[in-house]
C-alpha positions in Angstrom: -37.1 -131.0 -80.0 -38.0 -129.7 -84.0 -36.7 -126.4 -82.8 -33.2 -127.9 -81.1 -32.7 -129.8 -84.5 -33.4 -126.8 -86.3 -31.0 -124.9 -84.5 -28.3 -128.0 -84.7 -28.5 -127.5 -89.0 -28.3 -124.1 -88.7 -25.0 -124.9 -86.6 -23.9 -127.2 -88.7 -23.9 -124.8 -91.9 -21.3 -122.4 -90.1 -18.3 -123.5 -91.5 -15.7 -121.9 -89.0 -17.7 -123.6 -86.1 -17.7 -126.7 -87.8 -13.8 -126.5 -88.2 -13.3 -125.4 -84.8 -15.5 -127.9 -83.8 -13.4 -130.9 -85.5 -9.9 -129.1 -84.8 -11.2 -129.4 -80.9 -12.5 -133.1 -81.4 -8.5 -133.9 -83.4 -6.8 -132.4 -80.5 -8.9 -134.2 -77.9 -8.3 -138.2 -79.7 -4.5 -136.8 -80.1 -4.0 -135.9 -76.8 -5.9 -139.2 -75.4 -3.9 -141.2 -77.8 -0.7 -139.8 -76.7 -1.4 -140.2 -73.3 -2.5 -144.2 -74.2 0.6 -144.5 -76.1 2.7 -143.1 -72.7 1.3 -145.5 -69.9 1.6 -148.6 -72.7 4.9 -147.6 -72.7 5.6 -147.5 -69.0 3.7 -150.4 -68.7 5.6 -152.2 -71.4 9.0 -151.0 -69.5 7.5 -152.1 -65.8 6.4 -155.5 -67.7 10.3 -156.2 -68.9 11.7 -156.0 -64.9 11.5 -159.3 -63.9 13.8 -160.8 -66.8 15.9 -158.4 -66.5 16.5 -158.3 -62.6 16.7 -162.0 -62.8 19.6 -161.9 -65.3 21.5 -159.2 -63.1 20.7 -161.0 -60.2 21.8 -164.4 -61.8 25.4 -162.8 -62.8 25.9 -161.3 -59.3 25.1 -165.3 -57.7 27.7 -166.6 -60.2 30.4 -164.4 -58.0 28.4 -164.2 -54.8 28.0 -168.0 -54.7 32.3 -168.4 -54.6 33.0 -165.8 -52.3 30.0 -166.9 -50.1 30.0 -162.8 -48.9 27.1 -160.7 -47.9 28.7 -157.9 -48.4 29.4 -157.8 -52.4 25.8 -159.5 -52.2 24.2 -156.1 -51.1 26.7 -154.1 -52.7 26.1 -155.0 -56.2 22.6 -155.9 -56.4 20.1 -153.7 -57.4 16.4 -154.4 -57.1 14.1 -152.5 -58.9 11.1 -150.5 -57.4 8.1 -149.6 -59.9 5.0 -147.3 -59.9 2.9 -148.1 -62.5 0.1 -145.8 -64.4 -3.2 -146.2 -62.6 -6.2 -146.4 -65.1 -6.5 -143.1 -65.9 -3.1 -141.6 -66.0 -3.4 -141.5 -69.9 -5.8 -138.5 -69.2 -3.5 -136.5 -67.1 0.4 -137.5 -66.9 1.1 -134.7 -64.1 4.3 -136.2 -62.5 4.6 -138.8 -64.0 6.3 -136.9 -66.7 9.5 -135.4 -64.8 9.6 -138.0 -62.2 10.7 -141.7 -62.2 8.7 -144.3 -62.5 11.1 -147.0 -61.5 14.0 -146.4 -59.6 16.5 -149.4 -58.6 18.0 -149.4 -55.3 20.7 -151.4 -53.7 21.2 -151.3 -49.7 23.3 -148.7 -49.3 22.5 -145.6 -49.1 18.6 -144.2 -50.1 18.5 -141.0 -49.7 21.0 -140.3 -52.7 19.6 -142.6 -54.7 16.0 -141.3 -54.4 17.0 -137.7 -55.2 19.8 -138.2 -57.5 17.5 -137.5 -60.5 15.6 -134.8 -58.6 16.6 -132.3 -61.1 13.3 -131.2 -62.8 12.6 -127.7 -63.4 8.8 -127.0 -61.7 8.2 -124.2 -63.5 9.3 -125.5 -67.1 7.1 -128.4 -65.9 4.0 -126.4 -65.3 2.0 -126.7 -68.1 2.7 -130.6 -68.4 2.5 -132.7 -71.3 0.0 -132.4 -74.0 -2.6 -135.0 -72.6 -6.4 -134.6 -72.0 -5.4 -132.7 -69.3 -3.7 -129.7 -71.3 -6.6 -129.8 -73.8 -9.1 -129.4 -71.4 -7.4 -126.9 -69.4 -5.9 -124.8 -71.5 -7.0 -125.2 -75.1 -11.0 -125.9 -74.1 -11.8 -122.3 -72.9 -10.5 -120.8 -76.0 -13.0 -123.1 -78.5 -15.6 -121.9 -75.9 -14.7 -118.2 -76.7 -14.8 -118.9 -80.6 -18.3 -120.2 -80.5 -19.4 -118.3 -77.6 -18.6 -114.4 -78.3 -20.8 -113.4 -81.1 -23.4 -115.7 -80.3 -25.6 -112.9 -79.7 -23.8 -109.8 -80.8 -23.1 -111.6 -84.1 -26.5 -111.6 -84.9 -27.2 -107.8 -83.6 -24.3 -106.4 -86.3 -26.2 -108.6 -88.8 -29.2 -106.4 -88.1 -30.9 -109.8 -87.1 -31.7 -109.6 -83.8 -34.9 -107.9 -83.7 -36.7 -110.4 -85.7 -35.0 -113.4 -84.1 -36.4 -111.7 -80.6 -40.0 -111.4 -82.2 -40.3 -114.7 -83.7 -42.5 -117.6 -81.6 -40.0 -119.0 -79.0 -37.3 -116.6 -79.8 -36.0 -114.0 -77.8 -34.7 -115.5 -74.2 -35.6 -119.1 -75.0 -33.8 -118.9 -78.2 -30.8 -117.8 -77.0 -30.8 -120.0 -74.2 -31.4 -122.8 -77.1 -28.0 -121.8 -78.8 -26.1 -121.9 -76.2 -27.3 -124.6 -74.6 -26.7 -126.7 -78.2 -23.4 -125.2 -78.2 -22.3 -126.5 -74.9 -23.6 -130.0 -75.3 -22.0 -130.6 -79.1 -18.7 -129.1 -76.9 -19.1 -131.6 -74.4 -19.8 -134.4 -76.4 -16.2 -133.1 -78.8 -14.5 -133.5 -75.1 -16.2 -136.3 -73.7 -17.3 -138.9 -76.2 -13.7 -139.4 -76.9 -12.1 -139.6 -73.3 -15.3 -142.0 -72.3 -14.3 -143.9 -75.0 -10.4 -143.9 -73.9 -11.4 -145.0 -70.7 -13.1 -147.7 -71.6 -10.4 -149.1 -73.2 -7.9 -148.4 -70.6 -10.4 -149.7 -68.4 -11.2 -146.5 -65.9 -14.0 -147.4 -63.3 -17.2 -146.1 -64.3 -17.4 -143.8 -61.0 -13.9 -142.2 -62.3 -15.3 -142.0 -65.9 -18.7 -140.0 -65.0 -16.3 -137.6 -62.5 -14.1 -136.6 -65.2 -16.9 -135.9 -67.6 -19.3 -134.2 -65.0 -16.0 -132.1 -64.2 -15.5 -131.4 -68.0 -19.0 -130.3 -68.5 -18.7 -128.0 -65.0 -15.4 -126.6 -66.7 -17.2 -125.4 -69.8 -19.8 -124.2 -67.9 -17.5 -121.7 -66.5 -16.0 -120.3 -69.5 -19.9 -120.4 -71.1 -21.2 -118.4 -68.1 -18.3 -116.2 -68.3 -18.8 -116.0 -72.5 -22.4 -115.1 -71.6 -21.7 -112.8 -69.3 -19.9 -110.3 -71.3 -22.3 -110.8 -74.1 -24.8 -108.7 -72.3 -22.7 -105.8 -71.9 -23.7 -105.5 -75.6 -19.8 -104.9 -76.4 -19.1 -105.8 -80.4 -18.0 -109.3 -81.1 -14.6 -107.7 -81.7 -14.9 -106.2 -78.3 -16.0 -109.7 -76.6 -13.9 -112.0 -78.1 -10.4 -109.6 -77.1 -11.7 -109.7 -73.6 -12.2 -113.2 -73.2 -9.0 -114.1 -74.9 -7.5 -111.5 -71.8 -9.3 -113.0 -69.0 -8.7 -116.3 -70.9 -4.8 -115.2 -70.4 -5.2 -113.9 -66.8 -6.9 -116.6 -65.6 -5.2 -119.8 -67.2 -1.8 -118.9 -68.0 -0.7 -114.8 -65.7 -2.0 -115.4 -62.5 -1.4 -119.5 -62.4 2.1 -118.9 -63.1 2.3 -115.9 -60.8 0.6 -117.1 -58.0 3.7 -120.2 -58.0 6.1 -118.1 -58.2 4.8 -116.5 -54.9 3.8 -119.9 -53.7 7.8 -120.8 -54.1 9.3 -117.5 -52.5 6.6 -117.8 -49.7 7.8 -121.2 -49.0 11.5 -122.0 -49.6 12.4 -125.6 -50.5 16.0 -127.0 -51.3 16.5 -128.9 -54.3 16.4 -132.4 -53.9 20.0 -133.0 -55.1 20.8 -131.1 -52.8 20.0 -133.5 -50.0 21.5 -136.4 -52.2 25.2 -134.3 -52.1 24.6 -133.7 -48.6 24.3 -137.6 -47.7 27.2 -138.4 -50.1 29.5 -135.9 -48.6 28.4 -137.9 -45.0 29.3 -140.8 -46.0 32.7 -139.7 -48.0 33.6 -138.0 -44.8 33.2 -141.9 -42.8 36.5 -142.7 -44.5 38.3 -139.7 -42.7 36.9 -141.0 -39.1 37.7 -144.6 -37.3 35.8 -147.2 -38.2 34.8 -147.6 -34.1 33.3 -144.1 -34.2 31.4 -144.8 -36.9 30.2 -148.4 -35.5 29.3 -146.9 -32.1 27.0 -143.9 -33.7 25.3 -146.5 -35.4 24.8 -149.2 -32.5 23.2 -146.4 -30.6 20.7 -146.0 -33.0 20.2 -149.5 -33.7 21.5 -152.0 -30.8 19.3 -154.9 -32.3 22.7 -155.7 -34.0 25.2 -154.2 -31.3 26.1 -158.1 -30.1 27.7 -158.4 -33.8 31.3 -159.3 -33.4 33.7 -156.5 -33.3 36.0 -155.1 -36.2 38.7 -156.5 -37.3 41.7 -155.2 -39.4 40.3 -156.3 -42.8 37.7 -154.4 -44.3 34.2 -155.3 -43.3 30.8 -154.3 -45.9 28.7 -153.9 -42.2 31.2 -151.1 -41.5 30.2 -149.7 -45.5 26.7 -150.4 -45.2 26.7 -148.9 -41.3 28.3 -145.5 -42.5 26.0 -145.5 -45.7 22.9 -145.7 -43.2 24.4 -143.4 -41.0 24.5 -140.7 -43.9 20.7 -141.4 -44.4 19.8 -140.5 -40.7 22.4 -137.0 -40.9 20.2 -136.0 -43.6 17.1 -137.2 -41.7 16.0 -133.7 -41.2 16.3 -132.1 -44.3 14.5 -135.0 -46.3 11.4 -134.0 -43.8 11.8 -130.5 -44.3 11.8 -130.9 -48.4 8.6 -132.8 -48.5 6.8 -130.6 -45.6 7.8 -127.6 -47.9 6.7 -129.7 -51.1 3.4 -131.0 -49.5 2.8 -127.4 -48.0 3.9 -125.6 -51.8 0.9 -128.1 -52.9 -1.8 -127.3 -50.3 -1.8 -123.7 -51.5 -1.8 -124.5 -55.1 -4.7 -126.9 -54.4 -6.1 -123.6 -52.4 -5.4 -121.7 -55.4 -8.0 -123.7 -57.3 -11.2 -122.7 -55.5 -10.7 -119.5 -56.8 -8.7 -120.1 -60.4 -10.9 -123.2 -62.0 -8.0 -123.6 -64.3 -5.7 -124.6 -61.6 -8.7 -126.5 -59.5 -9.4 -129.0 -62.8 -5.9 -129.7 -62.9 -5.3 -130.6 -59.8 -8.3 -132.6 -59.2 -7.5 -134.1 -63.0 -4.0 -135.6 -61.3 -5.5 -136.9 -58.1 -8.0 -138.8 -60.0 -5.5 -140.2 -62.2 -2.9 -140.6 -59.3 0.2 -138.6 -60.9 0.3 -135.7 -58.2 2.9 -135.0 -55.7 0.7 -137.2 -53.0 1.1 -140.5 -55.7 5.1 -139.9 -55.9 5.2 -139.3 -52.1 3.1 -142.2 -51.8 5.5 -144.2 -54.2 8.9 -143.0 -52.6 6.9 -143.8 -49.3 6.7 -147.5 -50.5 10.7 -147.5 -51.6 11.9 -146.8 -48.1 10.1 -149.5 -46.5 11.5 -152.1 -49.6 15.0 -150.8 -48.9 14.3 -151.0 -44.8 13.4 -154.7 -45.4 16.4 -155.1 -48.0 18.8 -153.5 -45.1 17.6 -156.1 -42.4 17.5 -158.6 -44.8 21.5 -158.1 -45.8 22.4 -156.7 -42.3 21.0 -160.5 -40.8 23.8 -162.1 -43.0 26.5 -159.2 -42.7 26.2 -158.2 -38.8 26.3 -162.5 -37.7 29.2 -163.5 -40.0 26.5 -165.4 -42.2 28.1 -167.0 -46.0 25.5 -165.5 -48.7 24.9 -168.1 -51.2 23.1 -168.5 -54.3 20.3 -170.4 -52.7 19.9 -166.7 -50.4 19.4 -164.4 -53.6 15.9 -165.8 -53.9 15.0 -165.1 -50.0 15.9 -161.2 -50.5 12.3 -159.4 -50.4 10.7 -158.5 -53.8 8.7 -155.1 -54.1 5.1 -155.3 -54.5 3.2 -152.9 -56.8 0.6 -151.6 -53.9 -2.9 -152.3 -54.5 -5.0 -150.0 -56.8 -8.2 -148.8 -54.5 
């Protein structure tokens, strides 16, 4: 122990570590505090729903309530769906950051209003927003490098390192004692302050001691790689310029590389592109009698065929039939965009048992819950609000029912889904 705190004031006289050392520990409590500052905000956003539904809602049942129709009932109310931040989202945005977090949906339509807003770029989205995340993936390895590649050779061009290997427990066990002091005070710059973060953002202890055990593994990496090339006995010069490569190769060139060929191996349409294919479905309904359009959608769904037929007037279960209609023609394609999106994500979660980089990240989002399985998760949980909206509507629409005020506060309400 005399000899570990020996070696920690000899650390602590180095200047540049000691700078490197704070500049780590400043963008670490930024990056948490950014990321706290993020989810209060969504939270803060999710929190201010209820008033304002109610007031929309309450201007809607002022009109509603004279007309007594279903119809302008469904068509102009919008009820709001919400996904909020699980505990630990402040430590790793992922999605969160180019994908909704609420999305309000009346009972037309869904499939264009899901992927109207579908517009992110992936690749600009890549690196993700400067959370704990993108500090301990990208910005960690290169603090290990600064401390890490003259640990040895640094004291060989001082002429040093022959007395250092003769002294009483110097040699091996004193180099093993610097770097093992080195990785600790790193670990403790990384994880003192996202174990304090948690705490306060209340993360489950089990969550807490995976993140930190991963951080720790993480370092060990770039430590053992650091190591590594400081036996080749290469100048510090020389070691540092290498690392700073492989530091390139392996975090930034052959991440981005390797989705680029993820994404030309496997082909997925935009999502807006299925939202313009379901509005041009339903714009073509107008073109087409209303009995065509009635009968396509009784076969799909006779539990309200024995509704009374059309007459001349317009009718909203004609609107909302077409509108649903356009959802199943672009049935196909919705599955096809999320088996390509799901698959696209399999092989980048492949890709991380061989680039750690890309492993951390991903397993940093599925702690936190802000991958692509969380949004699918959360669109998941839309469509079955909007299938109990439509039934809900269709009950009043398809049996000539009057829609009153009193009905507003029967429509179902979405339910934030439990947090396992």
């Amino acid at each position: 122990m005399t000899l570990f705190l020996h070696e920690l004031r000899l650390l602590s006289r180095q200047r540049l570590t000691v700078i490197a050392l704070i500049l780590l520990a400043l963008l670490t409590s930024t990056a948490l505090a950014a990321g706290i500052v993020e989810v209060t905000r969504q939270r803060a956003v999710i929190a201010a729903i209820p008033a304002a539904q109610a007031e929309d809602i309450g201007a809607i049942a002022d009109y509603v309530d004279h007309t007594k129709d279903a119809g302008s009932a469904a068509y102009y109310s919008f009820h709001s769906t919400w996904d909020s931040p699980a505990p630990l989202a402040f430590a790793a945005l992922g999605m969160r950051d180019v994908s909704p977090f609420i999305l309000r949906v009346r009972a037309l339509g869904l499939e264009a209003q899901i992927y109207d807003g579908d517009t992110f770029n992936p690749e600009l989205a890549l690196p993700g927003r400067f959370d704990f995340a993108f500090v301990l993936v990208f910005l960690a390895p290169l603090f290990v490098i600064a401390l890490f590649h003259d640990l040895v050779s640094g004291e060989r061009e001082a002429g040093r390192q022959r007395m250092l290997d003769a002294l009483p427990s110097g040699g091996k066990a004193l180099w093993r004692r610097r770097t093992l002091l080195r990785l600790l005070v790193l670990w403790a710059v990384l994880g003192v302050p996202f174990t304090i973060a948690a705490a306060i953002e209340g993360v489950a202890i089990g969550a807490i001691a995976v993140v930190v055990v991963l951080t720790l593994g993480y370092l060990l990496f770039w430590v053992g790689l650091a190591t590594l090339i400081g036996r080749l006995r290469w100048s510090s010069v020389t070691n540092a310029a290498t690392l700073v490569a492989t530091w390139l190769v392996l975090v930034l060139i052959a991440p981005t590389l390797a989705n680029v060929a993820i994404n030309a191996a496997i082909p997925v349409d935009q999502g807006a592109e299925i939202a313009l294919a379901q509005r041009e479905a339903v714009n073509h309904a107008w073109d087409i009698p209303r009995e065509d359009t009635m009968r396509r959608f009784y076969a799909r769904h006779p539990e309200w065929a024995d509704s009374a037929p059309l007459g001349p007037a317009f009718h909203y279960k004609w609107y909302l039939a077409f509108h649903q209609n356009g959802d199943e023609s672009v049935r196909d394609r919705v599955h096809a965009y999320r088996s390509g999106l799901e698959a696209r994500d399999a092989a980048g979660r492949a890709l991380g048992w061989v680039l750690p980089s890309v492993g951390v990240q991903a397993l940093l989002t599925r702690l936190a819950r802000t991958d692509l399985t969380a949004q699918f998760a959360y669109q998941d949980r839309i469509r079955a609000f909007h299938q109990r909206l439509r039934t809900f509507y269709y009950g009043y629409l398809f049996h000539d029912r009057p829609f009153g005020r009193a009905d507003f506060d029967a429509a179902p309400r979405f339910q934030q889904a439990p947090r396992g």
